[in-house]
C-alpha positions in Angstrom: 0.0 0.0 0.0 1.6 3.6 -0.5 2.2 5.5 2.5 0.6 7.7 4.4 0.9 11.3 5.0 1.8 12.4 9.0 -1.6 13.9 9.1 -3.4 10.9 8.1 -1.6 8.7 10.5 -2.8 11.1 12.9 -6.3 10.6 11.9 -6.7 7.4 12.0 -6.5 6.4 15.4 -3.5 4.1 15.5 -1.8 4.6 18.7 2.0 4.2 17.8 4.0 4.2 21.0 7.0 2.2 22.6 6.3 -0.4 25.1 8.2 -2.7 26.7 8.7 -6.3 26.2 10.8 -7.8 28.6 8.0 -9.8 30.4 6.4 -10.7 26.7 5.9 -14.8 27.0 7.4 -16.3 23.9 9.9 -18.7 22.6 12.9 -16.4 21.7 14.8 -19.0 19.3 11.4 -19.4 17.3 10.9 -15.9 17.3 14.7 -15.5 15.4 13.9 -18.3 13.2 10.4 -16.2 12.3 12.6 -13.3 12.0 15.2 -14.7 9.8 12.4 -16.1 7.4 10.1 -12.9 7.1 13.3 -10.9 6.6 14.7 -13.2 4.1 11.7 -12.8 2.3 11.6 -8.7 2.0 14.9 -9.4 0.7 14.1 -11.6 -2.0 11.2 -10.0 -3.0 13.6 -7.1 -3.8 15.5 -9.6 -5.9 12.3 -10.3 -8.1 11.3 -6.8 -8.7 8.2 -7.7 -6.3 8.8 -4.3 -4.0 7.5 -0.8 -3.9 11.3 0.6 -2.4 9.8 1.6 1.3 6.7 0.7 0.3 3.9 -2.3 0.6 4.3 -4.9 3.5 4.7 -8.2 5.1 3.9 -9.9 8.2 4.2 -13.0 10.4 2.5 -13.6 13.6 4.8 -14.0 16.2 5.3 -18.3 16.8 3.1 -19.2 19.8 0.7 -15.8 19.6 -2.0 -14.8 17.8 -2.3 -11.0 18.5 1.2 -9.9 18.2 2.9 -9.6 14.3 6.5 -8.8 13.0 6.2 -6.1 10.5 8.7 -4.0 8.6 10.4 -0.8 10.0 8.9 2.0 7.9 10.6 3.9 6.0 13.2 1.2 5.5 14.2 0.0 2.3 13.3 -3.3 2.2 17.3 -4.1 1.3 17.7 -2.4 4.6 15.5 -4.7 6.3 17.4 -7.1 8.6 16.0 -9.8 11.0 16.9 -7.9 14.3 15.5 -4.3 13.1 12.0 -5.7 12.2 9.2 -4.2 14.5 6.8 -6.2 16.8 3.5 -4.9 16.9 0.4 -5.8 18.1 -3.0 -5.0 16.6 -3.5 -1.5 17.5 0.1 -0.4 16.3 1.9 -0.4 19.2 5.2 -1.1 18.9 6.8 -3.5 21.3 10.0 -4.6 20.0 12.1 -2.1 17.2 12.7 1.4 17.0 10.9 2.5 13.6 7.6 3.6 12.5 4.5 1.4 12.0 3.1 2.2 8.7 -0.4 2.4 9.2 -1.7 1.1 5.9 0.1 -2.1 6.8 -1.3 -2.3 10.6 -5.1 -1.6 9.2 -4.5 -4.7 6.2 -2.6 -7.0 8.3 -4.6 -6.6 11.8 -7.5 -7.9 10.2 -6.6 -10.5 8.0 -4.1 -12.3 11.1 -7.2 -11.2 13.9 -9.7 -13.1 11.3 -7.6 -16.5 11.0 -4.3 -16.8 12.6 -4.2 -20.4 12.0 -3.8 -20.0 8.2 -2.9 -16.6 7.8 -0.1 -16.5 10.2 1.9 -15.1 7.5 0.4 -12.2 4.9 2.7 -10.5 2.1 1.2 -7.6 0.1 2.8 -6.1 -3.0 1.7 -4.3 -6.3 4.3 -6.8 -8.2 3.9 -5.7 -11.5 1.9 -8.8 -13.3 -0.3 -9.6 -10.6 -1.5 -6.0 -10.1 -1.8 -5.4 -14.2 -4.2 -8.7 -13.8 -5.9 -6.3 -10.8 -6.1 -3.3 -12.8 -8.3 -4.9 -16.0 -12.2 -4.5 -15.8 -13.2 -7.8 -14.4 -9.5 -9.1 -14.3 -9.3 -12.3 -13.6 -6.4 -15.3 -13.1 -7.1 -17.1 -16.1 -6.1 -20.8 -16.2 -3.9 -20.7 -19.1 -0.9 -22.6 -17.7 0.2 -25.2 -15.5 1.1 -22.7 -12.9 -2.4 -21.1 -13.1 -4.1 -23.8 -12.1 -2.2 -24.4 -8.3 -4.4 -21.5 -7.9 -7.7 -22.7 -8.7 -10.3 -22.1 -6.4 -8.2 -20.4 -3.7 -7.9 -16.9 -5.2 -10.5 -14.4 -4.1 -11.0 -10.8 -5.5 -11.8 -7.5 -4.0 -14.0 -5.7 -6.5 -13.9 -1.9 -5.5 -11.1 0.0 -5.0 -11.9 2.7 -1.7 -8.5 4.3 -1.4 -5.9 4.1 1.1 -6.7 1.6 4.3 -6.7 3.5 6.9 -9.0 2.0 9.2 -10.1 -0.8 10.8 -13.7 -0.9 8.7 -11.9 -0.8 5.0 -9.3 -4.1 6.8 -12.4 -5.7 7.7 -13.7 -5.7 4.6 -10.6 -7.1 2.9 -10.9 -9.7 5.3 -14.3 -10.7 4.8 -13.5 -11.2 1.0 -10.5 -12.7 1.7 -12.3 -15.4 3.7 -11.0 -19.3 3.2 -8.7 -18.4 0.3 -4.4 -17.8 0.0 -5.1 -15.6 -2.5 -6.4 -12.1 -2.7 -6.5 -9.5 -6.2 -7.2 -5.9 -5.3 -8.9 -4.1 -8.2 -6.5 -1.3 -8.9 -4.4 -2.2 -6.2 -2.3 -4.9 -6.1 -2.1 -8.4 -4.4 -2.0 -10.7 -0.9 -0.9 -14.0 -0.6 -1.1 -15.7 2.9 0.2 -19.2 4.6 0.9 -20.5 7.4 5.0 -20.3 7.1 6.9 -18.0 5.7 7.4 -20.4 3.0 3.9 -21.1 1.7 3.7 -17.6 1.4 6.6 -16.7 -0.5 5.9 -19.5 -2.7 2.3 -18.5 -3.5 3.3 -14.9 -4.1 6.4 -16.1 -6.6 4.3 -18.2 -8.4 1.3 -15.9 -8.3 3.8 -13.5 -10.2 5.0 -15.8 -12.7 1.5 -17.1 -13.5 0.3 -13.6 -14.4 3.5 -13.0 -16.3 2.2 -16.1 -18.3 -1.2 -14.8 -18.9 0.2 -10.8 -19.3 2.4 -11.7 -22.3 0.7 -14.6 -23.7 -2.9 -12.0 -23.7 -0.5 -9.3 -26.0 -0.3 -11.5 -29.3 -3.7 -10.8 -30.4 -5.1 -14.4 -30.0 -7.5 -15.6 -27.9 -6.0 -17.0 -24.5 -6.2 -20.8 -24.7 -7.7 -21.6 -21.3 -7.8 -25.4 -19.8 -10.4 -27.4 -19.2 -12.2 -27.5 -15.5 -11.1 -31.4 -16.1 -7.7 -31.2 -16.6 -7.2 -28.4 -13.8 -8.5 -30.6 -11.2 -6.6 -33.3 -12.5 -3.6 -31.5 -11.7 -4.8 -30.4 -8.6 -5.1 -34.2 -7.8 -1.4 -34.8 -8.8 -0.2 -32.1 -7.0 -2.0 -33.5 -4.0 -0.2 -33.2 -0.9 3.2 -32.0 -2.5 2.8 -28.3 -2.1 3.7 -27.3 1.8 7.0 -29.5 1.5 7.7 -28.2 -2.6 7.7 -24.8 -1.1 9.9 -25.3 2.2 12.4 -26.2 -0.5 11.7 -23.6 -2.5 12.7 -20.9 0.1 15.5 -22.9 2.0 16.7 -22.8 -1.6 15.9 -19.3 -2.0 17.6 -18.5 1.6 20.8 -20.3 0.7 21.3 -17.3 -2.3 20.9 -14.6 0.7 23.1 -16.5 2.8 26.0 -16.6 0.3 25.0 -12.8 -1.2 23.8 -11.0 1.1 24.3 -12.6 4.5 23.6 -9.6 6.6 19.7 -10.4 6.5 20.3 -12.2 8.8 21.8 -9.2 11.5 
């Protein structure tokens, strides 16, 4: 989400203030681990072209809680971002752990989404990554299933028709996530995308492969042809062979991914 202006973070109730968290109960190592994950992945998503510079935002529930979130440290670039300088937050923006600002456009998305199911959506990335949100931006734009990597998506994409602005309260979060309701996937007309999961991991994965499948669809949609589009039979075959296979495909996926940042850009992990 672009940012917000200091008068509309004033304005929208978000109380952004330092606490303390030396009496928080919570399991320290699996806290780094979530740390070195979610900031791994701002990292790579500025590999891919998948960023907004200081803007858009991810977050991860903290292991073991369900009403506090790590969050980015606004107005960091995201190949600033580092596991020990991301922010801990709870729902109403304040800040428990990190010494940077809570965007608020990111507290009013994420809040909502992690308060509505923090058993799947423990982890929620939100970009405007260029393919996905050109899918967004089309009257009625759809994911079309064109291609094998279409159709992982089938049935778990949802799509948030109006376009109201900047989120900056709690009303326009609800909202997304009453749409957003039983599916990974969210398109936001004119806006951009959200993928969620229960790892880091499933969530990166969705969003990379979200990409690539609109990338697909973008370039293949240019040549003046009709798009040639599977059959409902053949995508659920594939859903049947993929059956079971995807939590552990995308484990390797990022472990993969994570080796490249620890041999490139190792101080992610700081």
């Amino acid at each position: 989400m672009a940012r917000a202006s200091a008068r509309q973070v004033e304005t929208t109730g978000v109380s952004i203030v330092a606490k303390r968290s030396e009496e928080l109960l919570y399991d320290r190592e699996a806290a780094r681990q979530a740390r070195l994950d979610l900031a791994a992945a701002y990292r790579l998503a500025v590999r891919f072209g998948f960023h907004e510079a200081i803007d858009n935002h991810f977050s991860l529930l903290l292991p073991g809680r369900d009403d506090l979130m790590l969050l980015n440290p606004y107005p960091l670039h995201w190949t600033e971002i580092t596991a020990g300088n991301l922010l801990l937050v709870d729902f109403r923006g304040n800040r428990l752990e990190g010494s940077h600002d809570v965007e608020p456009t990111a507290l009013h998305i994420h809040g909502p989404l992690h308060r509505a199911n923090p058993e799947d959506f423990r982890c929620l990335l939100h970009t405007h990554m260029p393919y996905a949100t050109a899918v967004a931006c089309r009257q009625g734009g759809r994911l079309e299933m064109v291609h094998q990597t279409s159709t992982r998506f089938a049935d778990d994409v949802a799509y948030l028709e109006d376009y109201n602005g900047l989120v900056l309260d709690r009303g326009e979060g609800g909202r997304i996530a009453q749409v957003m309701a039983g599916k990974n996937v969210l398109f936001m007309a004119n806006h951009g995308v959200i993928t969620a999961g229960r790892t880091v991991a499933e969530a990166f994965d969705r969003l990379y492969f979200l990409e690539r499948a609109c990338q697909v669809q973008v370039l293949a949609d240019t040549g003046g042809h009709p798009l040639k589009r599977l059959s409902r039979e053949t995508v659920d075959y594939l859903g049947r062979q993929r059956s079971g296979g995807e939590n552990l495909a995308a484990e390797r996926h990022f472990a993969a991914l994570k080796r490249i940042l620890d041999r490139e850009e190792p101080d992610y992990a700081e």
